[in-house]
KELUM-95753 format. One record per residue (C-alpha): residue number from 1; x, y, z; residue in one letter. Coordinates in pm, whole numbers, plus 32768, in hexadecimal, padded with zeros to 4 digits. Example, Ala and Ser with C-alpha at 12.3 -4.5 7.8 and 13.67 -1.06 7.14 Angstrom:
REM residues 2
<r><pos>1</pos><xx>84CE</xx><yy>7E3E</yy><zz>830C</zz><code>A</code></r>
<r><pos>2</pos><xx>8557</xx><yy>7F96</yy><zz>82CA</zz><code>S</code></r>
This chain:
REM residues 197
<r><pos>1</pos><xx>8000</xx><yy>8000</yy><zz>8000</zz><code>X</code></r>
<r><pos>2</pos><xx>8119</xx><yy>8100</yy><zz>803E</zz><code>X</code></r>
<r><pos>3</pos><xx>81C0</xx><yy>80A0</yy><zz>7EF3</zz><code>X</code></r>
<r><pos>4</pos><xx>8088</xx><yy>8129</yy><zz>7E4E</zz><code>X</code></r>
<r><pos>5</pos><xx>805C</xx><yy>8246</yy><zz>7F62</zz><code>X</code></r>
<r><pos>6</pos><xx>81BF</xx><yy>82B9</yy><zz>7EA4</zz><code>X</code></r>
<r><pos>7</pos><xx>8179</xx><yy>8266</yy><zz>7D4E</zz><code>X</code></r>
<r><pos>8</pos><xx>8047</xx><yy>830E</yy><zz>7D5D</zz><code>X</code></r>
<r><pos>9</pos><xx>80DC</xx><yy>844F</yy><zz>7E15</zz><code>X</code></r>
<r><pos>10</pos><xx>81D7</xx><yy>8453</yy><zz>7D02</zz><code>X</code></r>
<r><pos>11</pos><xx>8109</xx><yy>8460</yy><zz>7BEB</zz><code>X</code></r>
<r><pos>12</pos><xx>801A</xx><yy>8567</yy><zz>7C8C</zz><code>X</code></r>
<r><pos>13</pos><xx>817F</xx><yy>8650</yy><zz>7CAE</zz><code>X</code></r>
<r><pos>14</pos><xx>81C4</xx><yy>85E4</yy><zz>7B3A</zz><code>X</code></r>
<r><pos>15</pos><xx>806C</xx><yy>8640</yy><zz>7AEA</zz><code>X</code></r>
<r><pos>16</pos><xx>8064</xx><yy>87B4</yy><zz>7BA2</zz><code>X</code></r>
<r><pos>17</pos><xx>81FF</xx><yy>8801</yy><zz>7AF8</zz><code>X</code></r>
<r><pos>18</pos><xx>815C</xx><yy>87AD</yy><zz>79A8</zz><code>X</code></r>
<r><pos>19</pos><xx>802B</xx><yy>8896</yy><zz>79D0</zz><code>X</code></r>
<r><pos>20</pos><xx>8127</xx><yy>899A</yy><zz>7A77</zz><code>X</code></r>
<r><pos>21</pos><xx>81D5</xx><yy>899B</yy><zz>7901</zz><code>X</code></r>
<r><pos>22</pos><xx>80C5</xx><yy>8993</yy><zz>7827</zz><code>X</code></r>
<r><pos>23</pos><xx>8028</xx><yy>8AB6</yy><zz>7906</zz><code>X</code></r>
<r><pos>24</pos><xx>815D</xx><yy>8B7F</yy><zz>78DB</zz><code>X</code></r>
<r><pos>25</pos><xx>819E</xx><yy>8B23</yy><zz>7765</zz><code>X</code></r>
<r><pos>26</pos><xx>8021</xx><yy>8BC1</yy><zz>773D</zz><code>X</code></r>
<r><pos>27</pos><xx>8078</xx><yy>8CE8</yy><zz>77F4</zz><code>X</code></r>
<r><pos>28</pos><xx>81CF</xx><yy>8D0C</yy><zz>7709</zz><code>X</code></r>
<r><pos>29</pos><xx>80D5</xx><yy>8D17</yy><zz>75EA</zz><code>X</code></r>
<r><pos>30</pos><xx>7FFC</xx><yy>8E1E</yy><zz>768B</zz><code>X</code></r>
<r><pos>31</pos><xx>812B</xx><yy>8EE2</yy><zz>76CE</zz><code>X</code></r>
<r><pos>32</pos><xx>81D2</xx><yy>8E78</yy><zz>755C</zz><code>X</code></r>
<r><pos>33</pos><xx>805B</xx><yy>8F1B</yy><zz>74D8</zz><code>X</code></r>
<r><pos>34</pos><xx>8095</xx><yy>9070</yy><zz>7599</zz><code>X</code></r>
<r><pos>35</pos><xx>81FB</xx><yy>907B</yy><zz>7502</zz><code>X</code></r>
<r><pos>36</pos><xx>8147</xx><yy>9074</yy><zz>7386</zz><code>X</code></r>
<r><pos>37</pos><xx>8035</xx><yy>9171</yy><zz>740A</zz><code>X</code></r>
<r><pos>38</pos><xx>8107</xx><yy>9289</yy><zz>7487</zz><code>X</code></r>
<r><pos>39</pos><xx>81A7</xx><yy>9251</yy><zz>7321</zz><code>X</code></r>
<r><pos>40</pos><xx>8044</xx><yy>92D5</yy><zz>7294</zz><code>X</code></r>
<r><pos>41</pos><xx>8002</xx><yy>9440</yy><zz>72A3</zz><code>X</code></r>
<r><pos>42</pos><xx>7F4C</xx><yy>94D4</yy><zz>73B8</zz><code>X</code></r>
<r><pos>43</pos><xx>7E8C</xx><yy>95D4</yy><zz>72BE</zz><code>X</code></r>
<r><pos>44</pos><xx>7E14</xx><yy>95B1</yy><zz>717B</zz><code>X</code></r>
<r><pos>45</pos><xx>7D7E</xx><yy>970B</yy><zz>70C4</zz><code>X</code></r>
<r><pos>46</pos><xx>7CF3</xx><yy>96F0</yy><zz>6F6B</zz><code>X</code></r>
<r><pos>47</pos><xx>7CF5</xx><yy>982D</yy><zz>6E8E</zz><code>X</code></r>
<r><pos>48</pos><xx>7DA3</xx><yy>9902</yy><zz>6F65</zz><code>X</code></r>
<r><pos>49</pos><xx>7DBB</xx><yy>9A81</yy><zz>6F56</zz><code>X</code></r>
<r><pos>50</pos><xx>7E88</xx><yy>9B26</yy><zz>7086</zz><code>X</code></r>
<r><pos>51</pos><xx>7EB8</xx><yy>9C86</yy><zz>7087</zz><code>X</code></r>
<r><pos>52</pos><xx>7FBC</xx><yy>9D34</yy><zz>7192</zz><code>X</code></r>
<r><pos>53</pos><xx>7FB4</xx><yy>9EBF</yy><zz>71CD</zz><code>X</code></r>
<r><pos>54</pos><xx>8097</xx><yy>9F8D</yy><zz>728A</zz><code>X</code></r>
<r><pos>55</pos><xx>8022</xx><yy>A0C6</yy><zz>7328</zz><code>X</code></r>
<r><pos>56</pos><xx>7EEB</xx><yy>A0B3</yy><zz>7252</zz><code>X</code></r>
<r><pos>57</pos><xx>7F9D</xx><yy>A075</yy><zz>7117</zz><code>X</code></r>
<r><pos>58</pos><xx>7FA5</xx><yy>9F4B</yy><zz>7050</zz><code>X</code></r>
<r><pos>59</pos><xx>8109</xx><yy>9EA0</yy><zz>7049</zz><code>X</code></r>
<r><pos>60</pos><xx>80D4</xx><yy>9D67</yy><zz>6FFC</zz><code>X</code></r>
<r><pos>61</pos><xx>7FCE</xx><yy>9C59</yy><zz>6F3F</zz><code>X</code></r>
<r><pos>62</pos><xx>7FFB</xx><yy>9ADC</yy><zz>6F3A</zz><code>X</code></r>
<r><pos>63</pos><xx>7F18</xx><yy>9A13</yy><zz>6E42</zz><code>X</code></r>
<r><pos>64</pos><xx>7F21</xx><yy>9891</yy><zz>6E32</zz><code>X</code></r>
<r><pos>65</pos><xx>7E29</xx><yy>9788</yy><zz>6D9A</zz><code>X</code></r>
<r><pos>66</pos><xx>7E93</xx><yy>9687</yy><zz>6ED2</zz><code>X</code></r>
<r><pos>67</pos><xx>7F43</xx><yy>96EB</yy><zz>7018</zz><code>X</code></r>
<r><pos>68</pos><xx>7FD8</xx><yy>95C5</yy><zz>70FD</zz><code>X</code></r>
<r><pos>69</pos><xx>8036</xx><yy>9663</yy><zz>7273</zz><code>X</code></r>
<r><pos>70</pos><xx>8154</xx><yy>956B</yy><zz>72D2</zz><code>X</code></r>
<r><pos>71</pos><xx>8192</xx><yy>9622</yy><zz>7429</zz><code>X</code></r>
<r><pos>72</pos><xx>819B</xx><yy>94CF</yy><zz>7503</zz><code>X</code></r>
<r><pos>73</pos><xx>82FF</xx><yy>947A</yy><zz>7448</zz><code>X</code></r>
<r><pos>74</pos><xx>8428</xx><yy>9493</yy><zz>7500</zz><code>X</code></r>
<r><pos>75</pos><xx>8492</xx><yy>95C2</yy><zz>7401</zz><code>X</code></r>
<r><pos>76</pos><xx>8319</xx><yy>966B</yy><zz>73BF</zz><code>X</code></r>
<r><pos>77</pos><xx>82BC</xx><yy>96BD</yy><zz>725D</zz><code>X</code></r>
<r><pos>78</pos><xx>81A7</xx><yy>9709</yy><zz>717F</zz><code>X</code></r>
<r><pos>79</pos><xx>818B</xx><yy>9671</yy><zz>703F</zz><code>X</code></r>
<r><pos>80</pos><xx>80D8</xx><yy>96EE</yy><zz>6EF7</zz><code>X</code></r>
<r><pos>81</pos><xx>80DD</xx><yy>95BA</yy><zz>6E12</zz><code>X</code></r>
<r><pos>82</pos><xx>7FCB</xx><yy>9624</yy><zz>6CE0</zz><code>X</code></r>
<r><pos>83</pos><xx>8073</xx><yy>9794</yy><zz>6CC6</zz><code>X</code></r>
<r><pos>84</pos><xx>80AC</xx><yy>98C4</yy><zz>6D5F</zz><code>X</code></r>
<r><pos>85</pos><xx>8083</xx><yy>9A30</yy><zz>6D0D</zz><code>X</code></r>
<r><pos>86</pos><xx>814E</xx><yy>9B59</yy><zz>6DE8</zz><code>X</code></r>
<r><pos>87</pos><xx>8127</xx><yy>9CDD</yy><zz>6DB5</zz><code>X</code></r>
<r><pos>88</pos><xx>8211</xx><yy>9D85</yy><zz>6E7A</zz><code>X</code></r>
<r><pos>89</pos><xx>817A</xx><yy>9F02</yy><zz>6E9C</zz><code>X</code></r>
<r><pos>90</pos><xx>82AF</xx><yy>A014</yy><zz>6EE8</zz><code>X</code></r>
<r><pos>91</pos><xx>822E</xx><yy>A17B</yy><zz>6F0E</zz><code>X</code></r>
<r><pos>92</pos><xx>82C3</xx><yy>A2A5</yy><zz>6E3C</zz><code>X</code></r>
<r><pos>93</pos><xx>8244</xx><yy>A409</yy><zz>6E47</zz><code>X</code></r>
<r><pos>94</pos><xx>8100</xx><yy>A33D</yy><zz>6EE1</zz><code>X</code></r>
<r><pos>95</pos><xx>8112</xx><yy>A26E</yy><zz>6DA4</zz><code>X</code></r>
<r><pos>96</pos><xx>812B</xx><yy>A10E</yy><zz>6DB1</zz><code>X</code></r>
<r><pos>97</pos><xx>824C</xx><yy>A05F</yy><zz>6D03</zz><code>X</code></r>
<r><pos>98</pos><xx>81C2</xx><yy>9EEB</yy><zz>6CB0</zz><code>X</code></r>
<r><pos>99</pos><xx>82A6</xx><yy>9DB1</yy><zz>6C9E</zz><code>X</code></r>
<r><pos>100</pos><xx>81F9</xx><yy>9C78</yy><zz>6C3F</zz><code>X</code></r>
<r><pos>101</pos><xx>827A</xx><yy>9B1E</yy><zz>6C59</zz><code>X</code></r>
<r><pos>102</pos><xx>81FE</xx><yy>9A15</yy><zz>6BFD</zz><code>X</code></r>
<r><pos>103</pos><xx>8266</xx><yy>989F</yy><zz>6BFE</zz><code>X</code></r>
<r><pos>104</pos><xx>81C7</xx><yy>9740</yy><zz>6BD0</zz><code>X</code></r>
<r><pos>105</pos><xx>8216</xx><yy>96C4</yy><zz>6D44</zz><code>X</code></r>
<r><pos>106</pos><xx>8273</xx><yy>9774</yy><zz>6E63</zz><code>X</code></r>
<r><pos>107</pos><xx>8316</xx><yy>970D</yy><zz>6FCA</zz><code>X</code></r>
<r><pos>108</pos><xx>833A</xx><yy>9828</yy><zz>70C4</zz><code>X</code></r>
<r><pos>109</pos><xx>842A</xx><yy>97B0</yy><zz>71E5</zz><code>X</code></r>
<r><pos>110</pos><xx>8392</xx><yy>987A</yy><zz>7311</zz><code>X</code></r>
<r><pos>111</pos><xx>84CA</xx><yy>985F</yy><zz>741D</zz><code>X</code></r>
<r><pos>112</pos><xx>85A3</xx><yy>9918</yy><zz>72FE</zz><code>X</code></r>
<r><pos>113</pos><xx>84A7</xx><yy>99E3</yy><zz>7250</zz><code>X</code></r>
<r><pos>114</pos><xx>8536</xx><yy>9954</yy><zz>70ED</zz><code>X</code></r>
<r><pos>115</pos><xx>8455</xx><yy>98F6</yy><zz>6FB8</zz><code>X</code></r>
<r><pos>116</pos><xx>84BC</xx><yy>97D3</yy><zz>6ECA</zz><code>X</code></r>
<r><pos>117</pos><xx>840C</xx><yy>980A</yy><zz>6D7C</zz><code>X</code></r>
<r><pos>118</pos><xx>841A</xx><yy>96E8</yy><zz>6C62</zz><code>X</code></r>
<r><pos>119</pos><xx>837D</xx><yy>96BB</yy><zz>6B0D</zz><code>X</code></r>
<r><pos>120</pos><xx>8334</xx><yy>97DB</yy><zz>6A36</zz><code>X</code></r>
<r><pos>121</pos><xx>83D1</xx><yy>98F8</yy><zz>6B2F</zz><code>X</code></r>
<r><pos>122</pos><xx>837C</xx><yy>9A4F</yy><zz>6A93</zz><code>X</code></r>
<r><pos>123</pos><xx>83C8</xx><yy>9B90</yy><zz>6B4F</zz><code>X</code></r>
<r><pos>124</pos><xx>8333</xx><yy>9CDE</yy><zz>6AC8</zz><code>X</code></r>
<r><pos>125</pos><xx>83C2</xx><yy>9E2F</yy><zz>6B72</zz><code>X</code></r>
<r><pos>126</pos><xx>82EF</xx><yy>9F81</yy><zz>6B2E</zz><code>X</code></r>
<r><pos>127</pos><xx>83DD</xx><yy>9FEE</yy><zz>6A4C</zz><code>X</code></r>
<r><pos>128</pos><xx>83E8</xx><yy>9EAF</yy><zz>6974</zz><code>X</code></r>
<r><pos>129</pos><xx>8515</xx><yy>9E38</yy><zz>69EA</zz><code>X</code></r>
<r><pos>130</pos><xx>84C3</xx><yy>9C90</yy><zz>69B8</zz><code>X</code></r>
<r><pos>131</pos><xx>857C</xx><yy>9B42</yy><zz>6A2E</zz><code>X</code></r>
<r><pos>132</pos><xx>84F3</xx><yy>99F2</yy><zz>69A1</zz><code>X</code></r>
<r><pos>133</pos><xx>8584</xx><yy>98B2</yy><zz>6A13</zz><code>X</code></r>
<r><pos>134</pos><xx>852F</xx><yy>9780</yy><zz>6AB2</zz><code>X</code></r>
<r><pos>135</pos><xx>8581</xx><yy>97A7</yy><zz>6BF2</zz><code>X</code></r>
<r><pos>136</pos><xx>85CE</xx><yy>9891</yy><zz>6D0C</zz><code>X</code></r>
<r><pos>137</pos><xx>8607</xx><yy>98E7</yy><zz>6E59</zz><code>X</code></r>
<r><pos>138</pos><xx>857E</xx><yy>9A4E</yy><zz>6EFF</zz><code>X</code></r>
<r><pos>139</pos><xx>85EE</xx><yy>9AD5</yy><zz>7043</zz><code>X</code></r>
<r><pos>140</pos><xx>84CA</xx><yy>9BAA</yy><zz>7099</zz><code>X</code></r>
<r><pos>141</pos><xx>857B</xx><yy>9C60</yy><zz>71CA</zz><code>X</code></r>
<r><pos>142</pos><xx>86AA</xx><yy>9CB5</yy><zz>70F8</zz><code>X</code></r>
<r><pos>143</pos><xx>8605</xx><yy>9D07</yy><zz>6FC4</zz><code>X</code></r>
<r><pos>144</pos><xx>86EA</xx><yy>9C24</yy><zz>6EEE</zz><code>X</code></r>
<r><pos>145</pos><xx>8692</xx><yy>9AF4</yy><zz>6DE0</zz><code>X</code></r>
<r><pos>146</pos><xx>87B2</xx><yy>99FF</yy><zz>6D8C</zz><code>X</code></r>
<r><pos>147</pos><xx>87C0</xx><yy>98C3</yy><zz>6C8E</zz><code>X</code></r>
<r><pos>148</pos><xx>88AC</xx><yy>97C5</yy><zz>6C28</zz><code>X</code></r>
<r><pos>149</pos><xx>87E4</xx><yy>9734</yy><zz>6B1D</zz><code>X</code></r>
<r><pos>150</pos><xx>87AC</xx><yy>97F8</yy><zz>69CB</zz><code>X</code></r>
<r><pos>151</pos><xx>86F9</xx><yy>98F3</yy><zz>6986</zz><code>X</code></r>
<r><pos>152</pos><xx>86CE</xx><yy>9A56</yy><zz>68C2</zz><code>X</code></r>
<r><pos>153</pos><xx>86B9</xx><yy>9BB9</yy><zz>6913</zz><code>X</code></r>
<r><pos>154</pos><xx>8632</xx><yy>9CED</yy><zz>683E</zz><code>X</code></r>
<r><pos>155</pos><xx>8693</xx><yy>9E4E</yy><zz>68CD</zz><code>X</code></r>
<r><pos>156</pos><xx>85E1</xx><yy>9F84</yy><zz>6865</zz><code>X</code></r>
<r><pos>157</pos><xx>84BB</xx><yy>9EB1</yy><zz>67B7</zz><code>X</code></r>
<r><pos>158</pos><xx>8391</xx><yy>9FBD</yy><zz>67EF</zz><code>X</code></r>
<r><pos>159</pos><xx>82B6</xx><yy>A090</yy><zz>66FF</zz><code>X</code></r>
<r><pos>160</pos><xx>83A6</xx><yy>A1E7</yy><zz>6736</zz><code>X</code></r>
<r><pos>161</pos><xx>84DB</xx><yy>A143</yy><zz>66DE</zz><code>X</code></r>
<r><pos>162</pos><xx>852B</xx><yy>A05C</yy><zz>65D7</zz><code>X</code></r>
<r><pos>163</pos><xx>8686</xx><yy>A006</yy><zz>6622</zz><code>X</code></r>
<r><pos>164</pos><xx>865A</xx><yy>9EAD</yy><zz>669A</zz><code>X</code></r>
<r><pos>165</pos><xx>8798</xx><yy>9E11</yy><zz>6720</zz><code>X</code></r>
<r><pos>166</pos><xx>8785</xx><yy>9C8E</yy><zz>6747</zz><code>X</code></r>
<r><pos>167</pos><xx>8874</xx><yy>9BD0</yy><zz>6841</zz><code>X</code></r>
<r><pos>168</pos><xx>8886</xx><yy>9A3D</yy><zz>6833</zz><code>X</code></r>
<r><pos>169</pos><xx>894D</xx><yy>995E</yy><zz>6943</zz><code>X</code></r>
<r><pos>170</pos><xx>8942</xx><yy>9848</yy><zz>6A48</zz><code>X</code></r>
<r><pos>171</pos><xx>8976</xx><yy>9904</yy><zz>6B8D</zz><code>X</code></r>
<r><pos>172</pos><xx>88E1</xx><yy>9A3F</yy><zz>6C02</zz><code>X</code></r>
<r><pos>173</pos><xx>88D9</xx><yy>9B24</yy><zz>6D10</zz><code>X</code></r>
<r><pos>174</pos><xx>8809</xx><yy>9C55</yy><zz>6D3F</zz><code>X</code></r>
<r><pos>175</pos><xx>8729</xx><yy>9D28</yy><zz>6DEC</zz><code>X</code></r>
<r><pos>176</pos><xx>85C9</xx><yy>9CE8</yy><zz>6DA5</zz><code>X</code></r>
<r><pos>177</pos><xx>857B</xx><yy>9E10</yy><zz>6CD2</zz><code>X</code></r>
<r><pos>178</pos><xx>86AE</xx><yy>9D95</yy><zz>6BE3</zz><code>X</code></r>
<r><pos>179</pos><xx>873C</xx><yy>9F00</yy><zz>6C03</zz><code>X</code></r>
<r><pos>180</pos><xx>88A1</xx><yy>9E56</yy><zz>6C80</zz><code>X</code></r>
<r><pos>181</pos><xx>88FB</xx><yy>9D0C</yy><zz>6C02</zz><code>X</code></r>
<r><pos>182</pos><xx>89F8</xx><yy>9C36</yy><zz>6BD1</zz><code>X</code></r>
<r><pos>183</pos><xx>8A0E</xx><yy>9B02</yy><zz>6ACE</zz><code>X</code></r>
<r><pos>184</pos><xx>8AF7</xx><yy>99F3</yy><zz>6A69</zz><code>X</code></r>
<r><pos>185</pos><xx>8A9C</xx><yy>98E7</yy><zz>6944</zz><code>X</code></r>
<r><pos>186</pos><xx>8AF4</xx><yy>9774</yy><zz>6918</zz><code>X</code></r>
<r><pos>187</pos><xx>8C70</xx><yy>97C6</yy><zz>690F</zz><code>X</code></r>
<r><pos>188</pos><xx>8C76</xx><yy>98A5</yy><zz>6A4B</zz><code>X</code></r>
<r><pos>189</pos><xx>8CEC</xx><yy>99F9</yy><zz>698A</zz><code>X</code></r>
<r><pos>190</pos><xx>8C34</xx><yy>9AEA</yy><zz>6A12</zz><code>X</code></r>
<r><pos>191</pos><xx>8B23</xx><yy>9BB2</yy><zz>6960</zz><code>X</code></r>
<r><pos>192</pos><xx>8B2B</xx><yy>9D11</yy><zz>694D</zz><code>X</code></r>
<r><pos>193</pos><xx>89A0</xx><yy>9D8D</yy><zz>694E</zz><code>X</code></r>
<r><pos>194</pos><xx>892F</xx><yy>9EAF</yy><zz>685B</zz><code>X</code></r>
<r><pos>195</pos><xx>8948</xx><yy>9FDF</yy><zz>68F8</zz><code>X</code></r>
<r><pos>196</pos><xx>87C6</xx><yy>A068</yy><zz>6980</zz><code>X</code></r>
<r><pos>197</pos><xx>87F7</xx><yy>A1AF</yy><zz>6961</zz><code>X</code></r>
């Protein structure tokens, strides 16, 4: 009777260690679950239209057809994957001086307040100053746009002045409103830009 006293305690103890796993392998795939869910945004806006003023002045518009609000990831950012639309407004003599850009996706890194552009970039300054490329990154607190990938600029494109200059490379640096820029094609000699004066 004691022999099966012990066999019987040791199979109730193998019993209770194999529910113990099989309880902790479920809760690993509850936890493995929320792991794939804080990899889904925490937002999603369809046909969005944001408009940001400064002292009762418009400064900025943001258009997109989808916005994803990835703010639960370890580095927070917003994503724009069916296209987005930017109009930067900058005040002269009370007149507003428009830049558009525009790009097929957009990813807007919130800790460092930089935009990666891709597909079909186009910026637009209010002077028709225009860069076209396929990608490109904007640093909205300093103002500047940079690329390694191709891409073209024209200088001096608007209605009052016909003297268009073009400028074609791989790697670009500039400020946003392509008034200072510096270029460099597939060979690394640097490009000197047409002069926008």
């Amino acid at each position: 009777m004691n022999a099966h006293f012990h066999l019987l305690k040791i199979t109730i103890t193998a019993l209770a260690v194999i529910c113990f796993f099989a309880s902790c392998d479920d809760h690993l795939k509850e936890i493995q679950k929320m792991g794939v869910a804080s990899n889904a945004p925490v937002g999603e806006v369809e046909n969005m239209l944001l408009k940001h003023t400064d002292s009762g002045r418009l400064k900025l518009t943001l258009q997109g057809k989808t916005m994803l609000d990835f703010s639960n990831d370890e580095f927070p950012y917003t994503q724009f994957p069916d296209g987005i639309k930017v109009e930067v407004f900058d005040y002269t003599n009370n007149t507003p001086q428009i830049t558009t850009i525009t790009a097929n996706s957009g990813t807007l890194y919130d800790q460092t307040n930089v935009v990666d552009l891709r597909e079909h970039v186009r910026i637009v300054t209010s002077d028709g100053n225009t860069f076209v490329g396929e990608q490109l990154y904007w640093d909205q607190t300093a103002k500047w746009i940079f690329t390694n990938q191709k891409f073209e600029t024209f200088i001096g494109n608007n209605k009052e002045d016909k003297s268009v200059g073009r400028t074609t490379g791989t790697i670009l640096d500039a400020r946003e409103d392509l008034s200072q820029l510096v270029a460099r094609d597939p060979n690394d000699t640097f490009i000197t830009p047409p002069n926008n004066e």
